[in-house]
C-alpha positions in Angstrom: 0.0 0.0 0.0 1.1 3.5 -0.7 1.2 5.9 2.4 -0.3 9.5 2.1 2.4 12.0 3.3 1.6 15.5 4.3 4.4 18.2 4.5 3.4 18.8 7.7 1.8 16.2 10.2 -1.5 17.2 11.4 -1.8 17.8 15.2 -3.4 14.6 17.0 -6.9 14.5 17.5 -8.6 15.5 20.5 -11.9 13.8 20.2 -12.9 10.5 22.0 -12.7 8.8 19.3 -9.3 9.3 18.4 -7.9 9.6 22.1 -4.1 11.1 21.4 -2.1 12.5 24.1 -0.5 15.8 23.5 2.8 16.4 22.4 4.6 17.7 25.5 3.3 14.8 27.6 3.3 12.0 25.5 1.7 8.5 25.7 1.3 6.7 29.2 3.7 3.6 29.3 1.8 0.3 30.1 3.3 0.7 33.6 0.8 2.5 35.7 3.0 2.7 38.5 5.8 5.0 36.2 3.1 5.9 33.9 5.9 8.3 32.2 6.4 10.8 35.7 9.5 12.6 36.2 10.1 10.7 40.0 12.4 13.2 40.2 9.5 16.0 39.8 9.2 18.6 43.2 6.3 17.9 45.4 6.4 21.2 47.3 4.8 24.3 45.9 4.4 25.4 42.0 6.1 22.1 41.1 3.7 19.9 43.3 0.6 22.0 41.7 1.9 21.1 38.2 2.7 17.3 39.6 -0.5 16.8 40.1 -1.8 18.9 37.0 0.0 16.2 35.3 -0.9 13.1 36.6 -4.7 14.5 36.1 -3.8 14.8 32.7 -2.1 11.2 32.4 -5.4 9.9 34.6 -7.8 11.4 32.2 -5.8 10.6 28.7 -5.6 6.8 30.8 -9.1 6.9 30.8 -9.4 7.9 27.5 -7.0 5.5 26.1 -8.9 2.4 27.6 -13.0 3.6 26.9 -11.8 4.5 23.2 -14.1 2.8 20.3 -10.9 2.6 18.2 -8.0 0.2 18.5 -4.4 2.3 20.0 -0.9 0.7 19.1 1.5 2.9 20.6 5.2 1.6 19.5 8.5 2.3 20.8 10.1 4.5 18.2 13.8 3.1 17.9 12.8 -0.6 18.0 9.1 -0.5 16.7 7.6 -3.0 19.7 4.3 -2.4 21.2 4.8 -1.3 24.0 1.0 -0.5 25.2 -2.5 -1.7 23.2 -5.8 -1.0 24.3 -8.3 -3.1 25.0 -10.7 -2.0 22.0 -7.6 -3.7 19.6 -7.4 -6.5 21.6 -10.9 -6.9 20.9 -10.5 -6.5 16.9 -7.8 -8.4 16.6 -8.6 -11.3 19.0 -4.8 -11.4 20.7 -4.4 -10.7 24.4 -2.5 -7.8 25.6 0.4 -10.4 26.4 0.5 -11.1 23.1 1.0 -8.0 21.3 2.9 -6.3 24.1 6.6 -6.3 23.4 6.3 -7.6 20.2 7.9 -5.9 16.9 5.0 -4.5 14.8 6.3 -6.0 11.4 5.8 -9.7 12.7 2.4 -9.1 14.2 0.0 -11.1 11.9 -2.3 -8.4 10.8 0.5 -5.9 10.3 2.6 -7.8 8.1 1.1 -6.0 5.0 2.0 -2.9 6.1 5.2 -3.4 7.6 6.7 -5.7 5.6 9.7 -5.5 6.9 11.9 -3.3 9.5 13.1 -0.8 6.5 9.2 -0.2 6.2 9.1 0.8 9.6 12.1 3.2 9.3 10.1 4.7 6.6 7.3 5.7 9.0 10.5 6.6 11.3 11.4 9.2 8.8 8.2 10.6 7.6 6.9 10.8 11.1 2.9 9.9 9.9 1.5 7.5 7.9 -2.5 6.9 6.8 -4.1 4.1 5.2 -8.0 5.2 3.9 -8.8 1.6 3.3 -6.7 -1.6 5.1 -7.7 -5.2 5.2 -6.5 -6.7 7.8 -7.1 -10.2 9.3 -7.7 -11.2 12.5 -6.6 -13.9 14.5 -9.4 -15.8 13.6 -9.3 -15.3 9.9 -11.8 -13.0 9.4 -11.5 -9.9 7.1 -12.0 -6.4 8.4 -11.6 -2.8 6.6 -9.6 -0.2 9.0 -8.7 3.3 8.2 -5.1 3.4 10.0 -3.4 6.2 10.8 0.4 6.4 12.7 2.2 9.6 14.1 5.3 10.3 16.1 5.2 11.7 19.1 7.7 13.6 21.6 7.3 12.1 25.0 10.0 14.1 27.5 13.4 13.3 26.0 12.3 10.5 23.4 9.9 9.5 20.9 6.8 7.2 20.5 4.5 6.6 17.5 1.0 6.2 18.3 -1.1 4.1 16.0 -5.1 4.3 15.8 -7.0 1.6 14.1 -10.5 2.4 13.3 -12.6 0.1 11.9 -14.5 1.3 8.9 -16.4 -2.0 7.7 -20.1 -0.5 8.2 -18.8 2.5 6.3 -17.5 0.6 3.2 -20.4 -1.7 3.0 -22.3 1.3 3.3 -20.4 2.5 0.8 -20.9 -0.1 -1.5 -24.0 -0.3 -1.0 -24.5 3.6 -1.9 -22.3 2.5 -5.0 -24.6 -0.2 -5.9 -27.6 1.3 -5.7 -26.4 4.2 -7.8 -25.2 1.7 -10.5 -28.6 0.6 -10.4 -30.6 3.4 -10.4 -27.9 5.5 -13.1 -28.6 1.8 -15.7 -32.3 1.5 -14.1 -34.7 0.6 -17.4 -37.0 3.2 -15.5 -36.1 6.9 -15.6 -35.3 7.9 -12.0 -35.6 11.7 -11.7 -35.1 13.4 -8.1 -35.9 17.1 -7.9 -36.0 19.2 -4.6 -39.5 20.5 -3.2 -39.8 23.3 -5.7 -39.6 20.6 -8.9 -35.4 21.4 -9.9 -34.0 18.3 -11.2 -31.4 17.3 -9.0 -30.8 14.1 -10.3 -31.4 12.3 -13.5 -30.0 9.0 -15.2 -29.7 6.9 -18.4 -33.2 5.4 -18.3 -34.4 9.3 -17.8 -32.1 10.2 -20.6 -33.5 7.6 -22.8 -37.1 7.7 -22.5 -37.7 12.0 -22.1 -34.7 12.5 -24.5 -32.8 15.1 -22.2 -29.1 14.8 -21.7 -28.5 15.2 -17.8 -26.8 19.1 -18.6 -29.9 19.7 -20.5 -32.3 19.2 -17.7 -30.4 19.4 -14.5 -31.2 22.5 -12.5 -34.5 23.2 -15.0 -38.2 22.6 -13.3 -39.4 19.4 -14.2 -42.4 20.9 -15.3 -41.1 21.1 -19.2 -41.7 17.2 -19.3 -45.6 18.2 -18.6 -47.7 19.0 -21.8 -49.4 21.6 -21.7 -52.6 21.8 -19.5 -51.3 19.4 -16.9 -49.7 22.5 -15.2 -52.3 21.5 -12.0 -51.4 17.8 -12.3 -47.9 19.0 -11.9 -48.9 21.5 -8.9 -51.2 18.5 -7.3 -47.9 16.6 -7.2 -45.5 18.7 -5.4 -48.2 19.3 -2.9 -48.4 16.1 -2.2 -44.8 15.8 -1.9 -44.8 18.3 0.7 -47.2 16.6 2.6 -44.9 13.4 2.6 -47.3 11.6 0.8 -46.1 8.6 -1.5 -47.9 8.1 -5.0 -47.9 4.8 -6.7 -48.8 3.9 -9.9 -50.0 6.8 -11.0 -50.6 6.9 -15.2 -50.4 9.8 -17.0 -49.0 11.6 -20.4 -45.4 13.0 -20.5 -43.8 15.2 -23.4 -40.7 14.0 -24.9 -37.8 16.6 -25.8 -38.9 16.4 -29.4 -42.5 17.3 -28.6 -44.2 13.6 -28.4 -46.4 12.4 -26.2 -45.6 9.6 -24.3 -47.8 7.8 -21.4 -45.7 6.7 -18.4 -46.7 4.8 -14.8 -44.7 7.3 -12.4 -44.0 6.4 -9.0 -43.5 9.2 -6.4 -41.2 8.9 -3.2 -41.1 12.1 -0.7 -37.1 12.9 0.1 -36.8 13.3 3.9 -34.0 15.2 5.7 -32.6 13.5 9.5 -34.9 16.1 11.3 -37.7 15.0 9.0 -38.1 17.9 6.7 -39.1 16.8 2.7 -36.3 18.1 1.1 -37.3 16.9 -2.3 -38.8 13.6 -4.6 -38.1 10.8 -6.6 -39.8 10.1 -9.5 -39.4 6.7 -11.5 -41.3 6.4 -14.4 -41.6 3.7 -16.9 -43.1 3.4 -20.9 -46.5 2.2 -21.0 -47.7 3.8 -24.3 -47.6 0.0 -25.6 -49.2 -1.1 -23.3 -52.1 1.8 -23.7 -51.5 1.0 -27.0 -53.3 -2.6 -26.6 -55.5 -1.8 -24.0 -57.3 0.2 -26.5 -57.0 -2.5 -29.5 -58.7 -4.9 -27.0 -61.1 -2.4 -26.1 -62.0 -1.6 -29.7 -62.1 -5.2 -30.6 -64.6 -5.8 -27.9 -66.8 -3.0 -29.1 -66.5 -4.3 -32.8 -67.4 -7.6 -31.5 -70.4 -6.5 -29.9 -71.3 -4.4 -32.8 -70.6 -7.3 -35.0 -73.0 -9.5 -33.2 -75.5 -6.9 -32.8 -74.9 -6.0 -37.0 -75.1 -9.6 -37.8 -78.3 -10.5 -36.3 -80.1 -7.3 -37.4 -78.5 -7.8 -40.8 -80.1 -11.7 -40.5 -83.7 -10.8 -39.8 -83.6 -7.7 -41.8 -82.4 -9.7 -45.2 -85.7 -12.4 -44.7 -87.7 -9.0 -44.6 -85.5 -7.8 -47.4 -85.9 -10.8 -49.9 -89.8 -11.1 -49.2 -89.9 -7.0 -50.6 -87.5 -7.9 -53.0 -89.1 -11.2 -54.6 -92.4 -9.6 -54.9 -91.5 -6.5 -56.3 -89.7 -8.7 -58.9 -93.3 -10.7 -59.1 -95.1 -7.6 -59.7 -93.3 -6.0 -62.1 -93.2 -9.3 -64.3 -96.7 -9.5 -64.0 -97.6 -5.9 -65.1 -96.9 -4.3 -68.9 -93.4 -2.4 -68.9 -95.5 0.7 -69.7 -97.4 0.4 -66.6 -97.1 3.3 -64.0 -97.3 0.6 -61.2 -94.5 -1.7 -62.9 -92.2 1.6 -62.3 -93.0 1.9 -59.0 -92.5 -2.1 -58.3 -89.2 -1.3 -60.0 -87.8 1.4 -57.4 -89.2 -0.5 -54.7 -87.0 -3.5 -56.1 -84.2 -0.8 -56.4 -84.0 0.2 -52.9 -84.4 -2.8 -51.8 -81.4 -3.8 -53.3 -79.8 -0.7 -51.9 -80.9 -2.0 -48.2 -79.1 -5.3 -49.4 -76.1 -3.8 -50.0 -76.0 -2.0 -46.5 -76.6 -5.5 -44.7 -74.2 -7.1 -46.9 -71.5 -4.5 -45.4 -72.7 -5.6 -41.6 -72.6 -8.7 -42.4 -68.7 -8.5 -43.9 -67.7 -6.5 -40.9 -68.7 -9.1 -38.4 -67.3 -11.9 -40.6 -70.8 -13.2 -41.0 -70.7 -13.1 -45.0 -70.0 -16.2 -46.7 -66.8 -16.0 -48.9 -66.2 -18.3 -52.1 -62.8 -17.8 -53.1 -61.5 -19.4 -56.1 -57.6 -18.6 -57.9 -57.6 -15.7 -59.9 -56.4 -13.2 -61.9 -56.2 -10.2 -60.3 -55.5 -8.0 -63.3 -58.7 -9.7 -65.0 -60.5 -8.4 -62.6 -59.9 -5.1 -62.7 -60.0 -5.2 -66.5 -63.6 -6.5 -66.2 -64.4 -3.4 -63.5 -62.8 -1.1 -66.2 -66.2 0.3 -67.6 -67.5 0.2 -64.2 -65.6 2.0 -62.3 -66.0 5.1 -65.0 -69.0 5.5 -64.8 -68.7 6.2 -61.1 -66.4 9.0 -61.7 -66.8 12.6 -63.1 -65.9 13.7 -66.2 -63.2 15.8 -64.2 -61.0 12.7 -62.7 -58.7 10.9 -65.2 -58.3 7.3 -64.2 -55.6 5.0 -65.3 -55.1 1.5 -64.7 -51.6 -0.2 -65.6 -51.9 -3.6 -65.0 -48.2 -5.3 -63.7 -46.6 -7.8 -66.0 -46.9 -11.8 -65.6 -48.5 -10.9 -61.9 -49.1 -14.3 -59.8 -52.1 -15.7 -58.8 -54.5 -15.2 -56.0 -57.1 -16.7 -54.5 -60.0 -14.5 -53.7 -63.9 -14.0 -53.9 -64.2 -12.2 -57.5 -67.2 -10.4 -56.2 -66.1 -9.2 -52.7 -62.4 -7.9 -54.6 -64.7 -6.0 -57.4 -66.5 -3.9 -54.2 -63.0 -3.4 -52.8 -62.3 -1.6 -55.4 -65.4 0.2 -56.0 -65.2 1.3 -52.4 -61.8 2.9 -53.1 -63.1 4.3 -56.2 -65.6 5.9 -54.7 -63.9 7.5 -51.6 -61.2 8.6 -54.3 -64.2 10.6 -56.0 -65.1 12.2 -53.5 -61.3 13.2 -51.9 -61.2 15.3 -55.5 -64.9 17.3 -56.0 -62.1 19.4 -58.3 -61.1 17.0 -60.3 -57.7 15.0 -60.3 -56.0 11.7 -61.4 -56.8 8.4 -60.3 -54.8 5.5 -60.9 -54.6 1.9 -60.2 -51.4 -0.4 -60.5 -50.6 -4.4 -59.7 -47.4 -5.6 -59.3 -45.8 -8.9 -57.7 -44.6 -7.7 -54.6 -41.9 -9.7 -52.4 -42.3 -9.1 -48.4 -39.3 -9.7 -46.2 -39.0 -10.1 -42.3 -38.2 -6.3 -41.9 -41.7 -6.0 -43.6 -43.1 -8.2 -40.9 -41.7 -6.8 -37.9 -43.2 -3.4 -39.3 -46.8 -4.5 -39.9 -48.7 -6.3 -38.2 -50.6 -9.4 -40.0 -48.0 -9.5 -42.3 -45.9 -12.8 -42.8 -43.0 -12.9 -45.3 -43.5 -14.3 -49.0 -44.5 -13.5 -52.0 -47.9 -10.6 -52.7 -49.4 -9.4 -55.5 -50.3 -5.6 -54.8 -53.1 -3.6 -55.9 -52.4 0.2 -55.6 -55.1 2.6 -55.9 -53.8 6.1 -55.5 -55.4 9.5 -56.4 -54.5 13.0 -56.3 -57.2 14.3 -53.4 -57.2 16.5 -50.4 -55.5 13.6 -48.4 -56.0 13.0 -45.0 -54.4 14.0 -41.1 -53.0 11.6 -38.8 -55.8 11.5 -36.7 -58.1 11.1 -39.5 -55.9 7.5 -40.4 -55.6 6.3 -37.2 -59.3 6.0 -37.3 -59.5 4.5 -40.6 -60.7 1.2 -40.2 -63.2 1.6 -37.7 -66.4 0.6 -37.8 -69.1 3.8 -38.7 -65.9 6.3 -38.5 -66.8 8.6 -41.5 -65.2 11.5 -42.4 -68.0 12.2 -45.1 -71.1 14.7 -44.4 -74.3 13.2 -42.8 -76.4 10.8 -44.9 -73.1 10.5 -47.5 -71.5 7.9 -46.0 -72.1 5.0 -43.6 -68.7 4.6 -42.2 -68.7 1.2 -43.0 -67.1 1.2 -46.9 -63.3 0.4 -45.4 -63.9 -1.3 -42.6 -65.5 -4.3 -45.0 -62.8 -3.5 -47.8 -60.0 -4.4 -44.7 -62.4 -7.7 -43.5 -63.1 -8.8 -47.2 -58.7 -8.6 -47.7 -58.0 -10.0 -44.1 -60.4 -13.3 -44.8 -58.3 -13.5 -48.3 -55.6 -13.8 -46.3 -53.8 -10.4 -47.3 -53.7 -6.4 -45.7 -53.9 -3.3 -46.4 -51.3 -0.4 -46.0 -52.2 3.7 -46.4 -50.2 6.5 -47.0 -51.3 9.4 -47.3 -50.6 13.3 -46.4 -52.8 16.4 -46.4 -53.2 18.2 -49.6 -51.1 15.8 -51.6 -53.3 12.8 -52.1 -53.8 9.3 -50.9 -52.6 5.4 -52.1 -53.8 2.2 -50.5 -51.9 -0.6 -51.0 -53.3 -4.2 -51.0 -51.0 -7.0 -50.6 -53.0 -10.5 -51.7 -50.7 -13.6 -51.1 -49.3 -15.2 -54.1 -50.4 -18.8 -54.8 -49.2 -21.0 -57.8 -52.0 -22.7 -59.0 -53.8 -21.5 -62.2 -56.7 -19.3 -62.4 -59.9 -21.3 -62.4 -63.2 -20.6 -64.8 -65.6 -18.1 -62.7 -68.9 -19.5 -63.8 -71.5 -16.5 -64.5 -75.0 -17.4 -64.6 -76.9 -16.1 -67.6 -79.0 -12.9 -66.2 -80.8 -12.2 -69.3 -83.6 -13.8 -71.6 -86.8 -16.2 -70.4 -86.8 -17.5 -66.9 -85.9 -21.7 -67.2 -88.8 -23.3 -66.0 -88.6 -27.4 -64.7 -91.1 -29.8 -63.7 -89.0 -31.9 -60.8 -90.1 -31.6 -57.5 -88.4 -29.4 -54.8 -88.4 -28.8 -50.9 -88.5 -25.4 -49.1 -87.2 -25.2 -46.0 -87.3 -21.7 -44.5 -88.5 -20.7 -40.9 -89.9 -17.1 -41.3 -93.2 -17.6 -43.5 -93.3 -14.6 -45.9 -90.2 -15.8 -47.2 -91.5 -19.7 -47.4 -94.4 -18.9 -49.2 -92.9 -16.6 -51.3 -90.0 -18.5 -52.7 -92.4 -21.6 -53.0 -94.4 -19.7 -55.1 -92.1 -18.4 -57.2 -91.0 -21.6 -58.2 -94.5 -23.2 -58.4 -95.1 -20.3 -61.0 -91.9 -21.6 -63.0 -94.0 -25.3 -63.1 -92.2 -27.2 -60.1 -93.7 -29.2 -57.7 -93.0 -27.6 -54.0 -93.0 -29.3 -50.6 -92.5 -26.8 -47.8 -91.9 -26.9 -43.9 -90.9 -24.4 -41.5 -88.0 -26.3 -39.8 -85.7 -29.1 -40.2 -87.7 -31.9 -38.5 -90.5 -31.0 -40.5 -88.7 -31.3 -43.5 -87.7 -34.4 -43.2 -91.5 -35.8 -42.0 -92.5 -34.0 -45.0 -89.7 -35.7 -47.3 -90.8 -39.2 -45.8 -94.6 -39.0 -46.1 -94.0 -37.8 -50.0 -95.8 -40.5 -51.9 -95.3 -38.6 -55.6 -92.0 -38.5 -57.8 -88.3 -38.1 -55.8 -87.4 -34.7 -54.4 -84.5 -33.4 -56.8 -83.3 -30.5 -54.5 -83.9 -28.9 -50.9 -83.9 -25.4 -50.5 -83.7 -24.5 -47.1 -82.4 -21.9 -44.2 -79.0 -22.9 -42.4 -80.0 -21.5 -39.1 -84.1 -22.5 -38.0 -85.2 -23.6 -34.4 -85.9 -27.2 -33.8 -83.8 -28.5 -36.6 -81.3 -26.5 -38.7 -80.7 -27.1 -42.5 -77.0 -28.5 -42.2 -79.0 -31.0 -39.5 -81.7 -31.9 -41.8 -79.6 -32.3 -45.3 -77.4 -35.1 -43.8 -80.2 -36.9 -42.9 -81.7 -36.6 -46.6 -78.8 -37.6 -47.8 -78.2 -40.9 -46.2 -82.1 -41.8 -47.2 -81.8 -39.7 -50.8 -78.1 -39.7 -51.5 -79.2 -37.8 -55.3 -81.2 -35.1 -53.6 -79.3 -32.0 -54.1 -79.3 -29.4 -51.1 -79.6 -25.2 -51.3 -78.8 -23.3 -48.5 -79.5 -20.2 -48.0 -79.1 -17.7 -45.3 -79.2 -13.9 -43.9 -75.5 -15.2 -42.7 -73.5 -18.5 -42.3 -72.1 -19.3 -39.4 -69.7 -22.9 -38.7 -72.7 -25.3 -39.4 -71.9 -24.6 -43.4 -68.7 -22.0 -43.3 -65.8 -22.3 -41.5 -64.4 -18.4 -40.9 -66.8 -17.6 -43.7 -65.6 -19.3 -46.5 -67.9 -22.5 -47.7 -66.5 -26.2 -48.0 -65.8 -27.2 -50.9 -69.0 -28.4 -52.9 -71.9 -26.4 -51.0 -73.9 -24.5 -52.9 -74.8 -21.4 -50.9 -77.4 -18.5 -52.0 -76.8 -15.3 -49.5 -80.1 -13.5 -48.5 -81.4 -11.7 -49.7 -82.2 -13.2 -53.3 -84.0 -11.9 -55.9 -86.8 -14.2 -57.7 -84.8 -14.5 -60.9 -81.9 -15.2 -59.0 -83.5 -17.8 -56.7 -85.2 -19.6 -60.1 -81.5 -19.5 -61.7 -79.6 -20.9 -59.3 -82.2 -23.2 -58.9 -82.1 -24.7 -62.5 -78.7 -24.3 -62.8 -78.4 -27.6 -60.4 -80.6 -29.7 -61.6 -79.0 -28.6 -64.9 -75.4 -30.2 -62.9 -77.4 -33.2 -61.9 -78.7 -34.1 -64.9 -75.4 -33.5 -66.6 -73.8 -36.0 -64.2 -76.8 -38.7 -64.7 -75.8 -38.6 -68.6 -72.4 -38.7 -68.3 
């Protein structure tokens, strides 16, 4: 160890602690009858007064010596033994007095480090003083203690002593440490540990404060905390520091702090009153900690729990709506077949058929939001369908907007619901349109599209692979932040009242999602809007979207069917439809009927069995596998307001079920009702 060495000793101490007899008296010798007295000292007069002066002195610096709470070594100076110890280093050290008196200081065990040798101790002869801050040593028993040790020289009458004090310092370096340690922790904390006095000055700040406000510590220290409030929270922050001064804790408290470069951030902040020894709340420390993810997903799970209850609620008033809806719309159709196409009445069975089909449109939205629409994909080409939307799509726009579509070359295949990708677009169209009531450009791109990890990591539904991307992207007034972070919600509308439902994107996102793709926006006030849809890419080849023929004579037939369908209107109306087309038509109001009805039928075999998925008693999915395994050529219809797992699984139908959606239209219900016996009586004649 290195020794510190002042130019000039300092004068012993003259505390208890440190119990040093002054220069001009020196030491007492372990000898209390000699005790260092001058025998030769007069007893009479002035010199007996000072006599006893002295041995005073030597009584009280005796008692001194043996109550001290530090160890004493005091050493001869010309041969370095011990010549007295007290008994607070006998003690420490765990020798006896006998021990260590008379015994050279460089071979006493715990000493051997300092003094390694006698030259060492010559050292300390010459300097006169000597300090070591921090010493291990060891005592007799092995164990380890720290000791701040100190030696000076005294004069004592004609000669010298050194007098050594020992003081044991283990609490203080532990404490030490332990003030070291938690500083280490609290300076590479995750949280951000400010402390400010009562008046809000930061005092203190460290690295997890640094990194989450975005202050350097010379930026902030000796500034009010107040500049990490945003404005308005001025009380919050006056509200806190009272209840500081109070010494009042707070835990867990959540609110919204600013960030250096202006964002908002929400934080949990904990809040610990700073108390002086006489009690006095000198100040606070405030750890805080990120929970703007967290926030973040509270209010995804919130909104999804509101969309699922609106999507329940929009499902079943989209189901009992569309029975409604397909009993106006089949007899409008009725009517106006039945009256002259110069009738005044046939016109206004025409716009009730119209708006009917308007109403169907709306529930059709519901009932793609709450994933209650049945989807039929098949692989496709998606720049085929755009082509085929081409004339379409113009004649939704003014004359002012010039669209463009540039269809990407040798684009992959997806697999998609032709129908439900032609409103995607539309919607888009449409919202396009009305971003630019001045006119502008519109244009729509595809393009294979390859998505990497980094993509991933960046969007959420997204997993790596190959995309083909549709891009629609006009030239309108754009949008704010705020504006998209709302986007996709269900009913958000920025349009004026009665021009939009808020429900066009919201079913453009559902009808991508259950394709199995997304849909990324990018837009900026004044300068426009592009969506960007990514459809997975899948290698099979396109298949042959069959279009049933919508014009010319209604097919008629002559086989025998069986309506199934719980809400009346609807069961006598679609039965009588098809009786008018010349077929035969059982009918029951629920599955268990059907099938009583299918058993007691004495006449020719039931070809097909129209009926509702969803009906009390018996549903249709119920009743069509017991048909089968008694008719296995009867051919089943199902039709519904919505499917749900008994026919669709996530919406999209198993592979050979023939599905019509309510609400249907009378042509469309005699159609698709032709078109499978048609496919039966094809396979009977293959």
């Amino acid at each position: 160890m290195n020794s510190q060495d002042p130019p000039n000793p300092p004068p012993p101490p003259a505390d208890a602690s440190q119990p040093i007899a002054p220069q001009d008296e020196g030491p007492i010798k372990s000898n209390p009858e000699s005790n260092g007295i001058d025998n030769k000292t007069s007893t009479g007069g002035a010199g007996a007064r000072d006599g006893q002066a002295f041995r005073a002195s030597e009584l009280r610096y005796r008692r001194l010596f043996e109550a001290a709470r530090d160890g004493i070594l005091i050493l001869e100076v010309d041969t370095g033994k011990i010549s007295d110890v007290n008994p607070f280093l006998i003690e420490m050290l765990g020798y006896s007095h006998a021990e260590l008196v008379g015994m050279p200081i460089w071979e006493l065990g715990p000493f051997k480090d300092i003094f390694a040798n006698k030259a060492k101790f010559e050292q300390l002869q010459q300097q006169g003083y000597v300090r070591y801050e921090n010493l291990p040593l060891e005592t007799r028993d092995g164990r380890k203690i720290a000791v701040e040790f100190v030696s000076n020289e005294y004069q004592e009458g004609g000669g010298k002593v050194i007098q050594c004090n020992v003081r044991d310092i283990t609490e203080r370096t532990e404490a030490e440490k332990e003030r070291s340690r938690v500083a280490a922790i609290v300076e590479y904390a995750a949280e951000a540990v400010v402390t400010t006095t009562t008046k809000g000055i930061v005092i203190g700040w460290n690295a997890g404060a640094e990194r989450l406000y975005g202050y350097s510590d010379e930026e902030i220290i000796g500034h009010s905390v107040s500049v990490l409030f945003p404005p308005g929270q001025y009380k919050e922050y006056l509200r806190i520091m009272e209840t500081v001064r109070k010494r009042e804790a707070i835990a867990s408290f959540d609110t919204v702090r600013r960030r250096k470069d202006g964002t908002l951030i929400h934080v949990s902040v904990d809040i610990t009153p700073i108390e002086a020894r006489d009690g006095e709340v000198v100040g606070a420390t405030k750890a805080s900690h990120d929970i703007s993810r967290i926030k973040k997903l509270e209010a995804q799970f919130i909104e999804a729990q509101k969309m699922e209850v609106i999507g329940h609620l929009a499902s079943g008033v989209a189901h009992d709506f569309n029975n409604i809806l397909a009993v106006i719309m089949g007899y409008s159709e009725l009517m106006g077949f039945a009256l002259p196409a110069d009738s005044a009445l046939r016109k206004y069975a025409d716009e009730i058929k119209h708006a009917s089909e308007r109403a169907a449109g709306l529930t059709r939205q519901l009932l793609i939001f709450s994933r209650k629409e049945t989807v039929q994909p098949v692989v496709l080409d998606l720049n085929e369908v755009v082509k085929d939307l081409d004339k379409m799509l113009r004649r939704l726009l003014d004359e002012n907007i010039e669209m463009t579509i540039a269809p990407g070359k040798e684009i992959g295949h997806i697999k998609a619901d032709p129908g439900y990708i032609g409103q995607v677009v539309m919607n888009l169209v449409v919202n396009a349109r009305d971003a630019m009531p001045e006119g502008g450009k519109l244009n729509i791109t595809t393009r294979n599209v390859l998505l990497n990890e980094t993509d991933a990591r960046t969007h959420a539904r997204v997993i790596p692979g190959d995309y083909v991307m549709l891009c629609i992207r006009d030239t309108g007034s754009g949008m704010t932040d705020e504006v998209k972070a709302h986007l996709f919600e269900a009913f958000f509308t920025t349009k004026p009242k009665g021009k939009g439902t808020g429900l066009g994107l919201v079913t453009c996102q559902t009808i991508v999602q259950q394709s199995g793709g997304h849909i990324d926006v990018s837009s900026e006030l004044g300068k426009g809007t592009s969506f960007q849809i990514y459809f997975p890419r899948v290698e099979q080849a396109p298949e042959a979207v069959r279009v049933p023929r919508q014009t010319g004579a209604l097919p008629r037939g002559t086989e025998t069917l069986l309506v199934a369908e719980d809400e009346p209107g609807l069961r006598h109306m679609s039965a009588g439809i098809l009786e008018a087309q010349g077929y035969t038509v059982l009918r029951a109001p629920n599955g268990q009927e059907g099938l009583r009805v299918a058993r007691q039928h004495q006449g020719p075999a039931i070809a097909l069995v129209i009926t509702d998925v969803i009906m009390p008693r018996m549903g249709g999915k119920v009743m069509a596998e017991w048909l089968k395994a008694s008719y296995p050529a009867i051919k089943v219809l199902f039709t519904s307001g919505y499917t749900d797992d008994t026919v669709a699984k996530d919406g999209v139908l198993e592979q050979g079920v023939s599905f019509l959606p309510k609400p249907y239209t009378a042509s469309t219900l005699i159609r698709k009702v032709r078109e499978m016996l048609d496919e039966k009586m094809e396979v009977a004649n293959v």
